[in-house]
N, CA, C and O atoms as a CHARMM CRD file, in Angstrom:
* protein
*
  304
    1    1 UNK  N    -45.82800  18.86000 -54.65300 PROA 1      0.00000
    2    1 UNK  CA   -45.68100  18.11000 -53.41500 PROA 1      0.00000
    3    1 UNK  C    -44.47600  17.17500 -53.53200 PROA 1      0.00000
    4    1 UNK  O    -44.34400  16.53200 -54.57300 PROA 1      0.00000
    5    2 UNK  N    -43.69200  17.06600 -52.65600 PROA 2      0.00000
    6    2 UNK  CA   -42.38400  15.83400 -52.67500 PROA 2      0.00000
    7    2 UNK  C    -42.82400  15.13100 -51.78000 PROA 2      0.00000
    8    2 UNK  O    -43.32000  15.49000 -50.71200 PROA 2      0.00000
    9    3 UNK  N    -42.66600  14.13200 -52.16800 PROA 3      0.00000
   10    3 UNK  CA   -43.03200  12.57400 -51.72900 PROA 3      0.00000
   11    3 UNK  C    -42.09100  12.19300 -50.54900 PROA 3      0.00000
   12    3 UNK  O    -40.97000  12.44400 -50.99200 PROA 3      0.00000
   13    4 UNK  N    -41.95400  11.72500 -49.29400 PROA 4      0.00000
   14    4 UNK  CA   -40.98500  11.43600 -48.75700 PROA 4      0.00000
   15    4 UNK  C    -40.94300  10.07700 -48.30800 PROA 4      0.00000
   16    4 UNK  O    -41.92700   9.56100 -47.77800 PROA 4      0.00000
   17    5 UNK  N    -39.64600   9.34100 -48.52200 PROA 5      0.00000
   18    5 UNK  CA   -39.55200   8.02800 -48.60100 PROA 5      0.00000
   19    5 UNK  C    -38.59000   7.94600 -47.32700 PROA 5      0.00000
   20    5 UNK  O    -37.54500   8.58100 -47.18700 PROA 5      0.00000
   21    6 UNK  N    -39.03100   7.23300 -46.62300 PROA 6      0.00000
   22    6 UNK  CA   -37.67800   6.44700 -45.31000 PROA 6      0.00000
   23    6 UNK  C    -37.43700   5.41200 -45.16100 PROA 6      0.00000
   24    6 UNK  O    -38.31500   4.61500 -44.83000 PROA 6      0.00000
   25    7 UNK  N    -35.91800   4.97100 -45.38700 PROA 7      0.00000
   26    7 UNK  CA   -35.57000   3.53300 -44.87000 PROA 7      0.00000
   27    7 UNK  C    -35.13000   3.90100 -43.66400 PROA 7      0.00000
   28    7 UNK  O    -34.46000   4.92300 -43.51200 PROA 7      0.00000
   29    8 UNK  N    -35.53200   2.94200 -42.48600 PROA 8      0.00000
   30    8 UNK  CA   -35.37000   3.02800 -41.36000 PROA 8      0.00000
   31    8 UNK  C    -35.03400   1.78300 -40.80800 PROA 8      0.00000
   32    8 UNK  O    -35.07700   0.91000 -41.67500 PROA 8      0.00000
   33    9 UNK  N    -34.67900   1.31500 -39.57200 PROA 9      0.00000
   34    9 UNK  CA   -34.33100  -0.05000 -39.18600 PROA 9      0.00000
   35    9 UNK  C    -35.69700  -0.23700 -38.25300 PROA 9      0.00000
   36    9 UNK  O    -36.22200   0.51700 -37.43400 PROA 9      0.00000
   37   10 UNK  N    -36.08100  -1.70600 -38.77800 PROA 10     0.00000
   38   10 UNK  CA   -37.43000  -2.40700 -38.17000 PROA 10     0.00000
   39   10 UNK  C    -37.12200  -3.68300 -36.92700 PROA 10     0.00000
   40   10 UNK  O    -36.09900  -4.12600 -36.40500 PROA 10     0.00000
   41   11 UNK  N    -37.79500  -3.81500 -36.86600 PROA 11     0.00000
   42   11 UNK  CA   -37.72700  -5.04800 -35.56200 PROA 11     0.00000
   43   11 UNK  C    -37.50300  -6.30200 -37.32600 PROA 11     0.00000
   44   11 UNK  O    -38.03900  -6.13000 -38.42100 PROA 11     0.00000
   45   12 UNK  N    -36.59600  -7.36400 -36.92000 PROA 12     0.00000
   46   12 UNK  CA   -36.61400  -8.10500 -37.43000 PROA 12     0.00000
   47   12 UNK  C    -36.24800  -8.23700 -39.20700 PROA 12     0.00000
   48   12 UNK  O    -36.38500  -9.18200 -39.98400 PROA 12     0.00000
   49   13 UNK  N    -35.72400  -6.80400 -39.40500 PROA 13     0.00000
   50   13 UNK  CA   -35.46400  -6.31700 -39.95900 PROA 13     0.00000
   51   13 UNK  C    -35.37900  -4.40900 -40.71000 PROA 13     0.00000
   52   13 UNK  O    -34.95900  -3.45900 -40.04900 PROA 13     0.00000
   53   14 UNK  N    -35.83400  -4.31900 -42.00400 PROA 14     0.00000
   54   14 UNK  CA   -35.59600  -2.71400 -42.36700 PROA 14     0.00000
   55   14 UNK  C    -36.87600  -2.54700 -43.31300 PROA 14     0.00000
   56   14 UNK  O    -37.30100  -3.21800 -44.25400 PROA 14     0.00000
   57   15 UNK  N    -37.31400  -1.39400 -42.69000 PROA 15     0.00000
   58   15 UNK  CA   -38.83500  -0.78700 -43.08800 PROA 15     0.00000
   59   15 UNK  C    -39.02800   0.11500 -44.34900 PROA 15     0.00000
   60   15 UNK  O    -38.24600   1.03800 -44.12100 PROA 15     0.00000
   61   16 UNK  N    -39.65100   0.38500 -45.60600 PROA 16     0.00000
   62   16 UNK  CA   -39.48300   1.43200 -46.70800 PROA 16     0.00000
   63   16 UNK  C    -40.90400   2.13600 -46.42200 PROA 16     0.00000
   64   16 UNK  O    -41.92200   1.47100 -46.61100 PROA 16     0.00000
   65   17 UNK  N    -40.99800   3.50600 -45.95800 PROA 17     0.00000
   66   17 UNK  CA   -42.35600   4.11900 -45.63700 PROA 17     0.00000
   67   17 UNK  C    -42.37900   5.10900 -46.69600 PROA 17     0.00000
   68   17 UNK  O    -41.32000   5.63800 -47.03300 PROA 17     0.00000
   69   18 UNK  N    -43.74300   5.49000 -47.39500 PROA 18     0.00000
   70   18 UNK  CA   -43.70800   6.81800 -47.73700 PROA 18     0.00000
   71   18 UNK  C    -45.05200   6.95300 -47.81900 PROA 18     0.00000
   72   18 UNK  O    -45.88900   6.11800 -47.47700 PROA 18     0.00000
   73   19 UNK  N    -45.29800   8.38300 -48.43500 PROA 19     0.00000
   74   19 UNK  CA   -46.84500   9.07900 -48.36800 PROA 19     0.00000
   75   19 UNK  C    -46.92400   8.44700 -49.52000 PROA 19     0.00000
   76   19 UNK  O    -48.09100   8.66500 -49.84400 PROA 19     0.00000
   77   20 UNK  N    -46.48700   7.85700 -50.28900 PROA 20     0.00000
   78   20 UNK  CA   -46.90300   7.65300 -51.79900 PROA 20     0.00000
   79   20 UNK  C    -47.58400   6.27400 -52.17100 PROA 20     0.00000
   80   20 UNK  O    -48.23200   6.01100 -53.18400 PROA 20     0.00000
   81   21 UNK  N    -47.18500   5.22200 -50.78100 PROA 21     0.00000
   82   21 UNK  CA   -47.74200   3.91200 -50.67600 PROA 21     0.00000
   83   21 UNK  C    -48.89200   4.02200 -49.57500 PROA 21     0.00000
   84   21 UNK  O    -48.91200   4.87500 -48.68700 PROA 21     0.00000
   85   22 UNK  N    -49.77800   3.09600 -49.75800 PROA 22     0.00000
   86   22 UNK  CA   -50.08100   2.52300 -48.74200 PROA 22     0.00000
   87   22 UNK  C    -49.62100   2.28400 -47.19300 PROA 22     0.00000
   88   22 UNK  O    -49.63900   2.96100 -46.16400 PROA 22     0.00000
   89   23 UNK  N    -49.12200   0.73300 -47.62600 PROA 23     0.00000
   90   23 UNK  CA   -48.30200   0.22700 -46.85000 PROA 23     0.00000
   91   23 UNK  C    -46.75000   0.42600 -46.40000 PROA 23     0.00000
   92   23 UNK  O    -46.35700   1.03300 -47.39700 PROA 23     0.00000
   93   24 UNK  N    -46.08900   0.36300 -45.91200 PROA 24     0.00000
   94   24 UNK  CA   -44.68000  -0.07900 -45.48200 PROA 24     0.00000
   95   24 UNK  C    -44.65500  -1.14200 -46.16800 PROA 24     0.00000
   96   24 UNK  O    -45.58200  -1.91200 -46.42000 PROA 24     0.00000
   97   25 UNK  N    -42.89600  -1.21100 -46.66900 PROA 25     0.00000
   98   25 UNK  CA   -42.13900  -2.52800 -47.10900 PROA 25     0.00000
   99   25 UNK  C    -41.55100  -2.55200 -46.06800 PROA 25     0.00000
  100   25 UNK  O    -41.28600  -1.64600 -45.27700 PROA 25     0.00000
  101   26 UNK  N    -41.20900  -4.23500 -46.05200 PROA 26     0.00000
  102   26 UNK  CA   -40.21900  -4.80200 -45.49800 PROA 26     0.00000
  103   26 UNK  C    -39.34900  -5.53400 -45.97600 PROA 26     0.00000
  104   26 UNK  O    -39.64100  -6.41900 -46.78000 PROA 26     0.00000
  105   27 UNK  N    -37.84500  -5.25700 -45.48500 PROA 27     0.00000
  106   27 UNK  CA   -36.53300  -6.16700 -45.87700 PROA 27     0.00000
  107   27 UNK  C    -36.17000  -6.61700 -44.74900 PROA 27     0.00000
  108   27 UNK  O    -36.31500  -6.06900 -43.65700 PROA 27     0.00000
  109   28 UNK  N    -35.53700  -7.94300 -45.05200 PROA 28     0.00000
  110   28 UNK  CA   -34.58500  -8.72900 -44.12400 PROA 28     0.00000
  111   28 UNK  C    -33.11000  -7.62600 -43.98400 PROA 28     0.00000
  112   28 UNK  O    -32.48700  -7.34000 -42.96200 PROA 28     0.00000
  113   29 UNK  N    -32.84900  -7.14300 -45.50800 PROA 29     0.00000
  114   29 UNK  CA   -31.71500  -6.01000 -45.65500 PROA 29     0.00000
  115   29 UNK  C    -31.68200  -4.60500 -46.19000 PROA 29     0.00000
  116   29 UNK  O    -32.38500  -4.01800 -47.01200 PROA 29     0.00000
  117   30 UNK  N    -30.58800  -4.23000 -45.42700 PROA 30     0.00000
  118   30 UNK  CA   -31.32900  -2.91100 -45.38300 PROA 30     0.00000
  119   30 UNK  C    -30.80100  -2.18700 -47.24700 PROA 30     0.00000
  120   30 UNK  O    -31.34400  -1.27400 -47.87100 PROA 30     0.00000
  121   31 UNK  N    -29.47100  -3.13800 -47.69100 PROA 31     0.00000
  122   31 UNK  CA   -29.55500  -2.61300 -48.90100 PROA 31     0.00000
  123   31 UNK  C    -30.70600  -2.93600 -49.71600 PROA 31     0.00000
  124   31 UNK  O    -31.01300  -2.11800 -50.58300 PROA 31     0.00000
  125   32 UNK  N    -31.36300  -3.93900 -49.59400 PROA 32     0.00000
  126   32 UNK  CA   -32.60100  -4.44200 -50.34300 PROA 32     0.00000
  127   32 UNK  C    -33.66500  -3.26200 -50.16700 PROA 32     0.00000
  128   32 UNK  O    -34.25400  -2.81300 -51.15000 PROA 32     0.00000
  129   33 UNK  N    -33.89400  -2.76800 -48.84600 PROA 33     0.00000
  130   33 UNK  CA   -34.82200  -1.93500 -48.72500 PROA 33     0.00000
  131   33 UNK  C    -34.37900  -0.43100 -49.11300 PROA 33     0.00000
  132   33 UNK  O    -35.27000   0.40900 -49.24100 PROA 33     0.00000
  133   34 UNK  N    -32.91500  -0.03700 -49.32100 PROA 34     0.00000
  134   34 UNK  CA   -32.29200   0.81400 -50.01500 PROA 34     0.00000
  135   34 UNK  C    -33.10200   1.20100 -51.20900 PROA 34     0.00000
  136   34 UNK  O    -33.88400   2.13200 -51.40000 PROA 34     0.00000
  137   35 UNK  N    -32.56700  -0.06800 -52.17100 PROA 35     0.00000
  138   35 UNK  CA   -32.84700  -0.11700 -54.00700 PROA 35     0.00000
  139   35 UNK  C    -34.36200  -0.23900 -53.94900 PROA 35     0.00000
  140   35 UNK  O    -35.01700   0.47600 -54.70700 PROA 35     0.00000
  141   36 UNK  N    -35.03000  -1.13800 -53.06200 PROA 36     0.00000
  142   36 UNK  CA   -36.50800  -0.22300 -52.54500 PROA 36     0.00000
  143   36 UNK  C    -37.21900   0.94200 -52.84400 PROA 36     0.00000
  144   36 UNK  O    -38.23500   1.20600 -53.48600 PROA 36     0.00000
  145   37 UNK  N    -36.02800   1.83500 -51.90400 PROA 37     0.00000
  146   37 UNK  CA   -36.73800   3.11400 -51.69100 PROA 37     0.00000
  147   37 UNK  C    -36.46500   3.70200 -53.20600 PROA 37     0.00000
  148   37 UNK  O    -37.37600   4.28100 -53.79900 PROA 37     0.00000
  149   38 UNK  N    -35.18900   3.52900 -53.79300 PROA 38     0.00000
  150   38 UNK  CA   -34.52600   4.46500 -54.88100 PROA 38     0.00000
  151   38 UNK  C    -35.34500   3.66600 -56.13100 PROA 38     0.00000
  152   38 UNK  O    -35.71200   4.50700 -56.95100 PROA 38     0.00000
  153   39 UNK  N    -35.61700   2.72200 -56.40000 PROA 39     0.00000
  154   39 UNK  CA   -36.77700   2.28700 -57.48300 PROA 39     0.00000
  155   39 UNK  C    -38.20800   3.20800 -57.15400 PROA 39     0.00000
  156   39 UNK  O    -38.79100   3.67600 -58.13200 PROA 39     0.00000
  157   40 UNK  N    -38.57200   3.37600 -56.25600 PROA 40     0.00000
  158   40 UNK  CA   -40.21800   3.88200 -55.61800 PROA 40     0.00000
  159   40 UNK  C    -39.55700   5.12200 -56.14200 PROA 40     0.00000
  160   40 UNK  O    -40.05900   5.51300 -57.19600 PROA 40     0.00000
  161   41 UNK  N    -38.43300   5.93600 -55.62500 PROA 41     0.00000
  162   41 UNK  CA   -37.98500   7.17400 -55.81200 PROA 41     0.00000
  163   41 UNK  C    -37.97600   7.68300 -57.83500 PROA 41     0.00000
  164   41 UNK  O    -38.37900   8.60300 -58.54600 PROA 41     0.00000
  165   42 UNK  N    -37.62700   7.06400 -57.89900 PROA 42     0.00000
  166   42 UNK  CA   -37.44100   6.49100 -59.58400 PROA 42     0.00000
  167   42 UNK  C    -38.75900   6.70300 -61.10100 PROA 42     0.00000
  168   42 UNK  O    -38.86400   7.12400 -62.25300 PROA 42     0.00000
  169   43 UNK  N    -39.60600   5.96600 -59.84300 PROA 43     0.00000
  170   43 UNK  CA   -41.20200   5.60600 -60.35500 PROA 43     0.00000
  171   43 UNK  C    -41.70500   6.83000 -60.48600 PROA 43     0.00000
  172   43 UNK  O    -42.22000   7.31700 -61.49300 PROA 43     0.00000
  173   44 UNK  N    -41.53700   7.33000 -59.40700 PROA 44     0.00000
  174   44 UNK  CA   -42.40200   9.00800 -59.04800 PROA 44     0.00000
  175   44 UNK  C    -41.84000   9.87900 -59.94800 PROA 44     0.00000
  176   44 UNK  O    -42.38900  10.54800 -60.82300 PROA 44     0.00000
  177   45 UNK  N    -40.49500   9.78400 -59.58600 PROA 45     0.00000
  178   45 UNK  CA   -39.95400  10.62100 -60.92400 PROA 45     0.00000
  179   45 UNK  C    -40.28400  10.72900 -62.44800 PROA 45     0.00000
  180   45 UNK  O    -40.42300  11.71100 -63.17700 PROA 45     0.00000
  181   46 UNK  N    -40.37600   9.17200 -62.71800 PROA 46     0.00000
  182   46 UNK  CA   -41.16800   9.06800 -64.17700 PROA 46     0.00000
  183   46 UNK  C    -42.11100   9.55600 -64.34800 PROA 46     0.00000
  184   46 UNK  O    -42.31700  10.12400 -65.42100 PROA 46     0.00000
  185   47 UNK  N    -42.99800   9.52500 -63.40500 PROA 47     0.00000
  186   47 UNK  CA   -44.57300   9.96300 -63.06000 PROA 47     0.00000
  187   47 UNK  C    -44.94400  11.80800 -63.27800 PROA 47     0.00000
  188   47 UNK  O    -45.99100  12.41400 -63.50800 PROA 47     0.00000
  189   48 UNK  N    -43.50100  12.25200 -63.06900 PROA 48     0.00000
  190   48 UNK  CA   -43.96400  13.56100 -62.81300 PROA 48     0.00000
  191   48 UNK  C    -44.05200  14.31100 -61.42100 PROA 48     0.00000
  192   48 UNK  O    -44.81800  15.24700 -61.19000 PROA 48     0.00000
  193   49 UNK  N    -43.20900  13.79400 -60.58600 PROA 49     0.00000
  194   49 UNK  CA   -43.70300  13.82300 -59.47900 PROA 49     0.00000
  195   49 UNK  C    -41.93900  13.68100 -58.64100 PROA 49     0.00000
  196   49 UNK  O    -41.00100  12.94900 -58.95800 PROA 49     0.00000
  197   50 UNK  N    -42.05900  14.80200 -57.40800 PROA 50     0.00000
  198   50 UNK  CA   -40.46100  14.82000 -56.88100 PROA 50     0.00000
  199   50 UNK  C    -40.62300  13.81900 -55.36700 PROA 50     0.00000
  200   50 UNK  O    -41.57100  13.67800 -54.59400 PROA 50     0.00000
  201   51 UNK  N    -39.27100  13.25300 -55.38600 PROA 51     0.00000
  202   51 UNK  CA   -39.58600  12.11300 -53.79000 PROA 51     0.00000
  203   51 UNK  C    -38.23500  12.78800 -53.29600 PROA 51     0.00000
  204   51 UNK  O    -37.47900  13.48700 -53.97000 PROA 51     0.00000
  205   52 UNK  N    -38.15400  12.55300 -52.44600 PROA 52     0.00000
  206   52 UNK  CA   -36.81100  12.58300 -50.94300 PROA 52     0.00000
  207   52 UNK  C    -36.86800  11.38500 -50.40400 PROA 52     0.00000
  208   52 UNK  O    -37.81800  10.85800 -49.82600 PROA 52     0.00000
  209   53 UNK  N    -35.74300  10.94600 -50.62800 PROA 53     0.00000
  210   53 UNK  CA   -35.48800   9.66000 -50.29800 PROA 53     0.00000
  211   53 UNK  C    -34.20300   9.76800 -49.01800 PROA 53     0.00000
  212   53 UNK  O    -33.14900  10.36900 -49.22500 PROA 53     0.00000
  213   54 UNK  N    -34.58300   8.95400 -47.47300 PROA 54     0.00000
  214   54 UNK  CA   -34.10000   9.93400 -46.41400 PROA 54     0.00000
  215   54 UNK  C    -33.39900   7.94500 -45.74900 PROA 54     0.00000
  216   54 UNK  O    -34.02800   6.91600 -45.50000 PROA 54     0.00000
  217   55 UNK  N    -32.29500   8.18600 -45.71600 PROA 55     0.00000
  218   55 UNK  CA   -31.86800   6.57500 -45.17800 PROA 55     0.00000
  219   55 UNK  C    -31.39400   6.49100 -43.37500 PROA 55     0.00000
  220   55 UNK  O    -30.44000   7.16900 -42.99200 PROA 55     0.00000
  221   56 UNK  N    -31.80800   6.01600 -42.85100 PROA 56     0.00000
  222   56 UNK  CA   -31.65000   6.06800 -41.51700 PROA 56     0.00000
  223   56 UNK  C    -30.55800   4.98300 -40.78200 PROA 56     0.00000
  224   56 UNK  O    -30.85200   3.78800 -40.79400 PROA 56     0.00000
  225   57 UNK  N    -29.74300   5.27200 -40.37200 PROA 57     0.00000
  226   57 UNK  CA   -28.89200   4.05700 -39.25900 PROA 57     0.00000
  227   57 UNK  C    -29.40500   3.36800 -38.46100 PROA 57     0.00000
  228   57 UNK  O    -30.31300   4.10400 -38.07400 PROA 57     0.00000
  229   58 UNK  N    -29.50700   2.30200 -37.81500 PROA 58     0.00000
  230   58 UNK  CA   -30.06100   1.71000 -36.99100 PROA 58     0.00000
  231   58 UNK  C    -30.01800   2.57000 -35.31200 PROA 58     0.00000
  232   58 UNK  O    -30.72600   2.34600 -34.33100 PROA 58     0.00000
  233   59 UNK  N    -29.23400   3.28600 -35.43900 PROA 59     0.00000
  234   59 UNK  CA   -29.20300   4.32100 -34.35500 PROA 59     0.00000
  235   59 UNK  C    -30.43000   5.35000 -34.46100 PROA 59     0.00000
  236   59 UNK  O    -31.09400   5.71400 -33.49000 PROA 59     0.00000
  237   60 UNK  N    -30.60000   5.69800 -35.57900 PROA 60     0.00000
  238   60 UNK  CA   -31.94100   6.43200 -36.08800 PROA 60     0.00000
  239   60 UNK  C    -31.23900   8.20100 -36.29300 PROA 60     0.00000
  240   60 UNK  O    -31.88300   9.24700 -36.20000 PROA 60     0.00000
  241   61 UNK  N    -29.79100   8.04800 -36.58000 PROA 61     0.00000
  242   61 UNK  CA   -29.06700   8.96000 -37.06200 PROA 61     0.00000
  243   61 UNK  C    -29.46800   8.94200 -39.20200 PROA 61     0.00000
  244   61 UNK  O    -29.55700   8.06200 -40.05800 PROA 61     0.00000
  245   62 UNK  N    -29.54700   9.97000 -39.18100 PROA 62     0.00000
  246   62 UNK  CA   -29.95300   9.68800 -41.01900 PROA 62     0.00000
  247   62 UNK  C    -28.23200   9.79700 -41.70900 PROA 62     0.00000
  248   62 UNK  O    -27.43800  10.71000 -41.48300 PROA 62     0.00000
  249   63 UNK  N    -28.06400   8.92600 -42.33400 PROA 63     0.00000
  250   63 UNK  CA   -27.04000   8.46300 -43.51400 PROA 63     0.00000
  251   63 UNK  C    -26.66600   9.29300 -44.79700 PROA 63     0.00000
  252   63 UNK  O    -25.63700   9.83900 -45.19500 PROA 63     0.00000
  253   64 UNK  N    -27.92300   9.15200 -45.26300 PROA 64     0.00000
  254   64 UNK  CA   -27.86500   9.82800 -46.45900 PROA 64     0.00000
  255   64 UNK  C    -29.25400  10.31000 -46.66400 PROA 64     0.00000
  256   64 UNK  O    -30.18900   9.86300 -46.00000 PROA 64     0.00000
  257   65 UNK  N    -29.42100  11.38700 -47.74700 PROA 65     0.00000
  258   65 UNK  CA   -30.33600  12.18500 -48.75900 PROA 65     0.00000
  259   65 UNK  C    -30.19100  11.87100 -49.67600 PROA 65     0.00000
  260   65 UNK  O    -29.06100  11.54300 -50.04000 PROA 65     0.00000
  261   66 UNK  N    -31.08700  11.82500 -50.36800 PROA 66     0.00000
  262   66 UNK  CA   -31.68300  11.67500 -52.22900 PROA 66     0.00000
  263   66 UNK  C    -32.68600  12.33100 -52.84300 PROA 66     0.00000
  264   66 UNK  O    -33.56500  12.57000 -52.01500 PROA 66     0.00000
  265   67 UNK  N    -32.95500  12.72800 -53.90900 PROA 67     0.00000
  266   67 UNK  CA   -33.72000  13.61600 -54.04100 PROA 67     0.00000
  267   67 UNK  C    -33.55000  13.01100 -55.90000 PROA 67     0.00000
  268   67 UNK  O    -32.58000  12.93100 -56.65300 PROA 67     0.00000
  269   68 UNK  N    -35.34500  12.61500 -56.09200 PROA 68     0.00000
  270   68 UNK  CA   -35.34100  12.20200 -57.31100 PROA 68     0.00000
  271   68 UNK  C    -36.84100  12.93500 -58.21200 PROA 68     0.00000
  272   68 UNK  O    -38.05300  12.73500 -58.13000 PROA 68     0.00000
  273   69 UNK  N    -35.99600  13.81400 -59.02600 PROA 69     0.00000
  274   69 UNK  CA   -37.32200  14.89700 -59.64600 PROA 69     0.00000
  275   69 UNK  C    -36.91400  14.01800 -61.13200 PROA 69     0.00000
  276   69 UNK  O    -36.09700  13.21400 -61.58200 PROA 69     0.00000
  277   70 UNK  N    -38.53800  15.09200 -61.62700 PROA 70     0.00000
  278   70 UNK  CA   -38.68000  14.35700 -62.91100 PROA 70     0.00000
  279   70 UNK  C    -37.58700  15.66700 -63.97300 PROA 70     0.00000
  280   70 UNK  O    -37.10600  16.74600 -63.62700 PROA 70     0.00000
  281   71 UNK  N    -37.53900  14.91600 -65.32800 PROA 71     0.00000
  282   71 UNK  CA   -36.65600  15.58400 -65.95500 PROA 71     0.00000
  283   71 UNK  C    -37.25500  16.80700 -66.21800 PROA 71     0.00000
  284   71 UNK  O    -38.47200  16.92600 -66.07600 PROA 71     0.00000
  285   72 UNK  N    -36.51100  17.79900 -66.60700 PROA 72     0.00000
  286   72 UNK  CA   -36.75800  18.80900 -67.02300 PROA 72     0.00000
  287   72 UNK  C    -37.02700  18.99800 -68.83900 PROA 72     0.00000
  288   72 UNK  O    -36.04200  18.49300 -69.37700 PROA 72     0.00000
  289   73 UNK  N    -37.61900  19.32800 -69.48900 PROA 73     0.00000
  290   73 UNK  CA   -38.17700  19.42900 -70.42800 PROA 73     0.00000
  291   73 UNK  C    -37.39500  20.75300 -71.19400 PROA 73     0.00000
  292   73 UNK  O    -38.03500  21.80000 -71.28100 PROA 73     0.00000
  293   74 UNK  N    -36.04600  20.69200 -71.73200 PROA 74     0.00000
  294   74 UNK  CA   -35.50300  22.17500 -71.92700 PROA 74     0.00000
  295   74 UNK  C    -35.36500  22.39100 -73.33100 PROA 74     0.00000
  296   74 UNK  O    -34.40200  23.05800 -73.70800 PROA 74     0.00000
  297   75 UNK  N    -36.44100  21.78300 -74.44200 PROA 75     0.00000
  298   75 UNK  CA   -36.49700  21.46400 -75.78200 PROA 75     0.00000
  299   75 UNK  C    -37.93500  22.70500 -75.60800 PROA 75     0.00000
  300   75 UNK  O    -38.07800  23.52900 -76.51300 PROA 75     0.00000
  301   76 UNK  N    -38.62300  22.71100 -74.75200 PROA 76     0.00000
  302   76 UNK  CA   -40.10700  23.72500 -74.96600 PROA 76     0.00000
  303   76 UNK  C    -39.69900  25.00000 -74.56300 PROA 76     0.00000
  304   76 UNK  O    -40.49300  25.94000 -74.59000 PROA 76     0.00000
């Protein structure tokens, strides 16, 4: 399963959603809620586990893609 993470623009600021939390974060900025998403993206990866990390414009045009899998194991 890949995890999907969105920074998006919020009222009053910028929102971090994914299936992997609970809740939504919130930032005042949207780079804050960036390094957000790509730490959460990060975590999962350690975990074993692949995220898509999807960044949105305040237009609600998407920016960028990320895509953070766990390592590959090429010693077994």
């Amino acid at each position: 399963m890949v995890h999907i993470i969105s920074v998006q623009a919020a009222e009053g600021g910028w929102s971090v959603n994914s299936d992997a939390t609970q809740n939504a974060m919130m930032f005042l900025s949207g780079a804050k809620a960036e390094q957000a998403a790509l730490k959460l993206g990060e975590k999962l990866a350690a975990d074993g586990q692949t995220a898509e990390i999807r960044i949105f414009l305040r237009d609600g045009s998407q920016a960028a893609r990320f895509v953070c899998a766990p390592e590959l194991d090429l010693a077994g």
